[in-house]
C-alpha positions, 0 to 999 in steps of 0.5 A: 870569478869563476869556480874552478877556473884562474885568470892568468892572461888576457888579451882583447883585440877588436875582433878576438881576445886571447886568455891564458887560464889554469882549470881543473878539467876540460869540461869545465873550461867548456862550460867557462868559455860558453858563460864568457862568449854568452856573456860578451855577446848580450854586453856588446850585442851585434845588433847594436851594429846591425850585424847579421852572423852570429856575434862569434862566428867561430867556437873558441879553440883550446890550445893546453900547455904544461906548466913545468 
């Protein structure tokens, strides 16, 4: 899928989705989730709908934990 990132969970709603992912650092789950919503968002395309905000309104937010 994509190196250095495994795809354990995910969860898509309407408007959000939820992943739960193992990566090797941050930055690369920076650089992960930018391909992703860059990705989702010339799929889906808010002009499809008319909509005038950017397709993600918000930047994603990362919540680690262990794995013990």
């Amino acid at each position: 899928m994509y190196p250095g990132v495994r795809l354990c969970e995910m969860a898509f709603l309407s408007n959000h989705y939820h992943l739960i992912l193992i990566v090797e650092d941050e930055g690369i789950l920076a650089r992960f989730m930018g391909y992703l919503n860059d990705l989702i968002a010339r799929k889906v395309g808010g002009r499809l709908h008319g909509w005038r905000e950017k397709f993600w309104g918000r930047r994603y937010r990362s919540i680690p934990f262990l794995d013990d």
